[in-house]
C-alpha positions as CSV (number, residue, x, y, z in Angstrom):
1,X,-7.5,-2.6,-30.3
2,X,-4.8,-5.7,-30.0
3,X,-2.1,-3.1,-31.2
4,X,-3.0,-0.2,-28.9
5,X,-2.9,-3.3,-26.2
6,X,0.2,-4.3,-27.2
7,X,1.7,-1.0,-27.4
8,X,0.4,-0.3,-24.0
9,X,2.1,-3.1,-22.7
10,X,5.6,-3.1,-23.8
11,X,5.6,0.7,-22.5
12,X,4.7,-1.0,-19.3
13,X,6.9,-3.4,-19.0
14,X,9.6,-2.8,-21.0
15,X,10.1,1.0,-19.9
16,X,9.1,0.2,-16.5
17,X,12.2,-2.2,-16.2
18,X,14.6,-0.1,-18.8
19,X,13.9,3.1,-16.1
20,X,14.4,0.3,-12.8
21,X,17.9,-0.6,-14.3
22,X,19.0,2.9,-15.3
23,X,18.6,4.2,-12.0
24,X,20.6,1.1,-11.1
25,X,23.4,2.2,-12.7
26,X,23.3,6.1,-11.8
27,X,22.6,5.0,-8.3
28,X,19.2,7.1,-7.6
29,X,15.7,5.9,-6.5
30,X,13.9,3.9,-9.4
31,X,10.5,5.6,-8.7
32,X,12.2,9.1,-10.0
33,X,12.4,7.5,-13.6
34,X,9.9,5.3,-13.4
35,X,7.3,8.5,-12.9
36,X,9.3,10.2,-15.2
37,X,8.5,7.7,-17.8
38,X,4.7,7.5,-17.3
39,X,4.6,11.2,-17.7
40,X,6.5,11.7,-21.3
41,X,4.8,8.2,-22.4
42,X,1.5,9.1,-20.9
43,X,0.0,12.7,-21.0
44,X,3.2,14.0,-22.8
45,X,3.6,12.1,-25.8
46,X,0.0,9.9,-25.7
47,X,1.5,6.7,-26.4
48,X,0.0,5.2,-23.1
49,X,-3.7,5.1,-22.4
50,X,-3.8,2.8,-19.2
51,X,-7.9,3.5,-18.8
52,X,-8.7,3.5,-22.5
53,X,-6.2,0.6,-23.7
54,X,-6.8,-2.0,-20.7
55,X,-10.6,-0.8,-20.2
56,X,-12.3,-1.7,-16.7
57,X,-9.9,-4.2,-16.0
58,X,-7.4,-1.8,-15.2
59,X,-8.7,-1.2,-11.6
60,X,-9.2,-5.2,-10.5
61,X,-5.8,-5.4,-12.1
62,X,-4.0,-3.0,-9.8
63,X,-5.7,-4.2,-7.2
64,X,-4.1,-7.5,-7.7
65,X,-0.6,-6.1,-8.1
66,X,-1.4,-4.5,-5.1
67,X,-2.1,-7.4,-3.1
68,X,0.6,-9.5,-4.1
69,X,3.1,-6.1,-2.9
70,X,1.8,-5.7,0.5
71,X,1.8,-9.7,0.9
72,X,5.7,-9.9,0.1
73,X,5.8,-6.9,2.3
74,X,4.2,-8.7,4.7
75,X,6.7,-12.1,4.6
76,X,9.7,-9.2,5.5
77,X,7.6,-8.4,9.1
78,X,9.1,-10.6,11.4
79,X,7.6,-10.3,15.1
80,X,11.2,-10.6,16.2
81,X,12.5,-7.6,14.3
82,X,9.3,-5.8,16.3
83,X,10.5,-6.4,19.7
84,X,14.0,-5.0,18.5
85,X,12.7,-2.4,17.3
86,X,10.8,-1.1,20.9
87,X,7.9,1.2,21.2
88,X,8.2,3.0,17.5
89,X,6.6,0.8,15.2
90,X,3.4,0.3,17.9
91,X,3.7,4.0,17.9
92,X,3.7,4.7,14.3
93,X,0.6,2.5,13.4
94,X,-1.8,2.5,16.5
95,X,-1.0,6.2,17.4
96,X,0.3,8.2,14.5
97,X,-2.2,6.9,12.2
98,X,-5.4,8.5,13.8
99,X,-3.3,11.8,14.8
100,X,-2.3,12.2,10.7
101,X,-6.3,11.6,10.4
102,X,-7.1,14.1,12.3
103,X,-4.8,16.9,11.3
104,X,-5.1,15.8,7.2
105,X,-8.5,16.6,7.7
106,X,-8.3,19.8,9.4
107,X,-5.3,21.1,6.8
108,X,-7.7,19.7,3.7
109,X,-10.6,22.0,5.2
110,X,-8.6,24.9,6.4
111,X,-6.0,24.8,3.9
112,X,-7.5,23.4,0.7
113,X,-10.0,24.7,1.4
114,X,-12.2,21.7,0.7
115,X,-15.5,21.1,3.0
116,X,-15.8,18.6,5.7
117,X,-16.9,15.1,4.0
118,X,-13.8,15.4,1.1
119,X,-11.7,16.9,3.6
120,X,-12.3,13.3,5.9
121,X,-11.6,11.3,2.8
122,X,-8.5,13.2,1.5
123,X,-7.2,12.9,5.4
124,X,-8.1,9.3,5.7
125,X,-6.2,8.5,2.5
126,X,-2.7,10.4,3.3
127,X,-2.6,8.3,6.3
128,X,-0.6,5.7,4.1
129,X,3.0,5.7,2.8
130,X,2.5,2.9,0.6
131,X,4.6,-0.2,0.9
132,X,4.7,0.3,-3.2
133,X,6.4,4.0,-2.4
134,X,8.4,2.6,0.5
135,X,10.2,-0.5,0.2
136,X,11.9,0.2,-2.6
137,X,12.8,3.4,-1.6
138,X,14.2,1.4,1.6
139,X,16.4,-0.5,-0.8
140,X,17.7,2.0,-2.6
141,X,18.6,4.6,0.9
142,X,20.1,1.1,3.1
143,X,19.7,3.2,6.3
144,X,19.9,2.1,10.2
145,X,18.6,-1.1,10.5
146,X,15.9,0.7,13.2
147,X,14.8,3.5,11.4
148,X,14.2,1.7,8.5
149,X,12.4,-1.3,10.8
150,X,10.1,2.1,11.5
151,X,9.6,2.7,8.3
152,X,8.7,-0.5,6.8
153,X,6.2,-1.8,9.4
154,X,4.4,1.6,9.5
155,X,4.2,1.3,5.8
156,X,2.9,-2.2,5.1
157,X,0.5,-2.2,8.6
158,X,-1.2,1.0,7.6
159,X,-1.8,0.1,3.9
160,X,-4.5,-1.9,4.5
161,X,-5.9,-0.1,7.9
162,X,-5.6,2.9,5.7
163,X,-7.6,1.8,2.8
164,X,-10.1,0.1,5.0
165,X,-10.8,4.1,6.9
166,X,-11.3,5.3,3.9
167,X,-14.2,3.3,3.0
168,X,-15.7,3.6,6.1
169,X,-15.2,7.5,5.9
170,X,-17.2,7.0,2.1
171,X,-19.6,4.8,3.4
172,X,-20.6,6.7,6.2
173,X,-21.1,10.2,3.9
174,X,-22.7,8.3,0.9
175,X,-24.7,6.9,3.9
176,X,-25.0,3.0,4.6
177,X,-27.1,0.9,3.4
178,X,-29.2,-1.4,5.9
179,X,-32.9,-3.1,6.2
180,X,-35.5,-0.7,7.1
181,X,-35.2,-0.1,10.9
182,X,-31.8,-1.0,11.5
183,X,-29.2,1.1,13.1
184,X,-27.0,3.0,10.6
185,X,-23.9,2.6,13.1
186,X,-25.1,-1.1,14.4
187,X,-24.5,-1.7,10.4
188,X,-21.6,0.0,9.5
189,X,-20.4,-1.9,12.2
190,X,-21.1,-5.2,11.5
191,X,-20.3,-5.0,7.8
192,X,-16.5,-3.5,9.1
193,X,-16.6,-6.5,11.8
194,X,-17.3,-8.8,9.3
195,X,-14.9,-8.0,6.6
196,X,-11.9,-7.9,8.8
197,X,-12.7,-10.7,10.7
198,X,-13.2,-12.5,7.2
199,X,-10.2,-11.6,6.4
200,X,-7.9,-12.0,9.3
201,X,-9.0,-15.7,9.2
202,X,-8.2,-16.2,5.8
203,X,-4.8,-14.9,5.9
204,X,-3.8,-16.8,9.1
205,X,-5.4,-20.1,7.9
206,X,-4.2,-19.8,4.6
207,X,-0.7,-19.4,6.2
208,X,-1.2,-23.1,9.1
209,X,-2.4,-24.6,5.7
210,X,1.4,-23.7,3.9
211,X,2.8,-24.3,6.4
212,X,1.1,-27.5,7.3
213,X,2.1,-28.6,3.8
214,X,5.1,-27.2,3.1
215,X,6.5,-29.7,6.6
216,X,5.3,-32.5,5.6
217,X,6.5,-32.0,1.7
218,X,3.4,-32.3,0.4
219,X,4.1,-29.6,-2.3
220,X,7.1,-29.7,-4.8
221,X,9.9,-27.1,-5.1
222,X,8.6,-26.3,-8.2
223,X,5.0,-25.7,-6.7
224,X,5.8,-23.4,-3.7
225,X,5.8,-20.4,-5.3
226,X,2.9,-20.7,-7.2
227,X,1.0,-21.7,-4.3
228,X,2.3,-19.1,-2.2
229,X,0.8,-16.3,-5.3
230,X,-2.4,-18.2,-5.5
231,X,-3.1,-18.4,-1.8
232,X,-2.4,-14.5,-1.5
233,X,-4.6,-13.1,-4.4
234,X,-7.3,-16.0,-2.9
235,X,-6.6,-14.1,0.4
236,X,-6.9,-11.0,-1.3
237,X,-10.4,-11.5,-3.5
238,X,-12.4,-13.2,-0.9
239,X,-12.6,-10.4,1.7
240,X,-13.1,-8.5,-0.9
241,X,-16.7,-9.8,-1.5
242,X,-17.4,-9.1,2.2
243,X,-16.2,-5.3,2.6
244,X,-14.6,-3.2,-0.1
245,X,-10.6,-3.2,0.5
246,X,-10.5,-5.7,3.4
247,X,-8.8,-8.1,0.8
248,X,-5.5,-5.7,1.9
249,X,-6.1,-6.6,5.3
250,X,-6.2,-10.9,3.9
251,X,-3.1,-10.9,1.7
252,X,-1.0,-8.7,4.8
253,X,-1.7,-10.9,7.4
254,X,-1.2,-13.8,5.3
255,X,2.4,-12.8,5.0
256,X,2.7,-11.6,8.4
257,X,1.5,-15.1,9.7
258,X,3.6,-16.7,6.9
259,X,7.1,-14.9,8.1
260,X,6.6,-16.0,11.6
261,X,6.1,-19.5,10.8
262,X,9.7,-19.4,9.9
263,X,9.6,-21.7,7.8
264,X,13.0,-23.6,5.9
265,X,13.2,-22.5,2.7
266,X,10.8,-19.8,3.0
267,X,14.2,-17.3,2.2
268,X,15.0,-18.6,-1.2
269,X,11.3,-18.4,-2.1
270,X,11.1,-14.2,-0.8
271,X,13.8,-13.9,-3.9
272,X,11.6,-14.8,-6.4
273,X,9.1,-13.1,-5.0
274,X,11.1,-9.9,-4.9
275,X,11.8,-9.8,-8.2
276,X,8.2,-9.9,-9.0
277,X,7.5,-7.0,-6.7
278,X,10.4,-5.0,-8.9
279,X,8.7,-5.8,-11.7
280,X,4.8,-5.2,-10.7
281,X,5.8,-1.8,-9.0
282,X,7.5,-0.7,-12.1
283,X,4.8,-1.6,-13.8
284,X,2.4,0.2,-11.1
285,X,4.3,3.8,-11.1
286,X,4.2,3.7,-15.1
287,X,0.7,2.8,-15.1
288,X,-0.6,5.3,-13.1
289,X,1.5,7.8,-14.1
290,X,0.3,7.9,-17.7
291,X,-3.2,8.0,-16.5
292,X,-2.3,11.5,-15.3
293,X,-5.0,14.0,-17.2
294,X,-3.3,17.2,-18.2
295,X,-6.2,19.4,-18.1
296,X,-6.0,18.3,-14.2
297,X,-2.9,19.0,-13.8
298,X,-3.4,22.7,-15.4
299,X,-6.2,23.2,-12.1
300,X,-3.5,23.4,-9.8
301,X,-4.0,26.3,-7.5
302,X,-2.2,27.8,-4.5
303,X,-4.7,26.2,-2.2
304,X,-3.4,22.9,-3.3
305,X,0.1,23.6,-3.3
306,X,-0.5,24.9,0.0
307,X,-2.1,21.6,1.4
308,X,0.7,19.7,-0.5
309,X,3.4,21.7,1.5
310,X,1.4,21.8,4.6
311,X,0.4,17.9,4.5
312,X,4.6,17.3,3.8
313,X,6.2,19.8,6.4
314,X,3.6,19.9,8.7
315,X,1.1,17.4,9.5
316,X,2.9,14.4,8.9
317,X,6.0,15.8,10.8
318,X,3.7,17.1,13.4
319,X,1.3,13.7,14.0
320,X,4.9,11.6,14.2
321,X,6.3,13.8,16.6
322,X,2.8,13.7,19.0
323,X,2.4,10.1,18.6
324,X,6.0,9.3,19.6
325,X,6.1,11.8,22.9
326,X,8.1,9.9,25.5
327,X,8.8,7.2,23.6
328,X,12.0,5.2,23.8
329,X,13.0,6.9,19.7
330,X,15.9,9.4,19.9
331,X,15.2,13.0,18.5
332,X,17.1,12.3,15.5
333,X,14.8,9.5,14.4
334,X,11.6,11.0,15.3
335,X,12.9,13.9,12.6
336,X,13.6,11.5,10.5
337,X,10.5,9.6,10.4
338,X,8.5,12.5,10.2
């Protein structure tokens, strides 16, 4: 068991990094290799177990990597990038988001043939990029400083929104639970109200209390890091125990609230912090890569590989060109986006 553990994670860490720094050096997108990698050491060659060799802590694990992603994602979304950036981020998270809903549903049913309830779920999932997928993918391309603005904000607001819409799709198929004689919606409700409100006021208190601190040198150079992690997986579990997935919404808008604080200092500290992202999201792909099953893999049918293509070419194009109608983004960057 301690061998197999071992072996699992120097696959992890060491290949994750080994594939991060060979793209490097042949100049294409890390997440090519790194998949690549959790494929041959995963279902090809069996080397890498991720369910079997780190057991049920593999999910609470993610989740944390996950958490401390979207919150450095969070400390690069600066409210004055936003106004430079006009009407397309607003339109991208607030309008898009429902739109891709919508016609992810309709493609899973019609398409995929799937029925209603897993068609919602698969729709309410796709409408996320992924900050994990994104932002590195945004340091690799180095495009227009407003297209990739788009980009970025869409991906790291909708995370968390995303994640949230897909438990309340589950929630309301598997059906809620409530006291005898309460309102199935009045619940649902109040358990959403509760876990985003939980977490909103974690993640902007947590980020007065740094920042109370941080002023008035009450924390050591050495410290603020550390603090910044703990605070941001604290912001992250605690929600948690309210609704299922509002923790993304505690550790985003901790960072959010962090990066507008503008803090001094606060630069040199995103550093180390991005080279903790590298690692965790090399660490991420590989992982879930080599939890691929093969026998699943062999059940793809034309049905699926016609949602894939429709999901890629037409509903995500489609919902970004709807939800930026008459918008102040030029046609080339509406293409682009979608």
């Amino acid at each position: 068991m301690e061998h197999g553990l071992t072996t699992a994670v120097l696959c992890v860490v060491g290949g994750g990094i080994a594939a991060q720094v060979l793209a490097a050096r042949l100049r294409i997108p890390a997440i090519v290799l790194l998949l690549g990698f959790g494929f041959l050491v995963g279902p090809m060659l069996g080397l890498l177990h991720p369910t079997r060799d780190f057991g049920e802590n593999l999910r609470p694990l993610i989740g944390l990597a996950v958490a401390i992603v979207v919150f450095e994602g969070g400390l690069a979304l600066d409210f004055r990038e936003l106004r430079a950036s006009g009407e397309g981020v607003l339109r991208l998270t607030a309008f898009a988001l429902p739109v891709n809903f919508v016609l992810g549903t309709v493609a899973a049913h019609l398409v995929g043939g799937m029925m209603w309830g897993p068609a919602a779920v698969f729709g309410a999932i796709l409408v996320v990029t992924g900050p994990t997928v994104i932002l590195p993918l945004l340091r690799h391309a180095r495009l227009e400083r407003r297209s990739a603005a788009f980009l970025k904000w869409e991906a790291i607001i909708n995370d968390p929104v995303g994640a949230i819409l897909t438990a309340v799709v589950i929630e309301i198929l598997v059906g809620v639970p409530h006291q005898a004689g309460e309102n199935p919606v009045v619940a649902l409700t109040l358990h959403l109200a509760e876990g985003v409100m939980v977490a909103v006021a974690l993640g902007v208190g947590s980020a007065f209390l740094v920042a109370w601190a941080f002023r008035r040198d009450l924390v050591s150079e050495t410290l603020k890091t550390p603090v910044l992690l703990a605070l941001a997986l604290i912001a992250y579990v605690v929600p948690n125990l309210f609704m299922h997935e509002a923790g993304l919404i505690g550790a985003t808008v901790f960072g959010i609230a962090l990066a507008n604080r503008h803090l001094p200092g606060i630069a040199e500290l995103r550093r180390f912090k991005e080279a903790l992202v590298v690692l965790l999201v090399s660490c991420l792909f590989v992982v879930l890569t080599a939890d691929l099953d093969l026998g699943v893999l062999g059940k793809l049918s034309l049905p699926i590989i016609g949602l894939t293509a429709a999901i890629v070419f037409l509903v995500r194009p489609a919902a970004t060109w709807l939800a930026t109608l008459n918008s102040d983004l030029s046609r080339r960057e509406r293409i682009f986006v979608g």
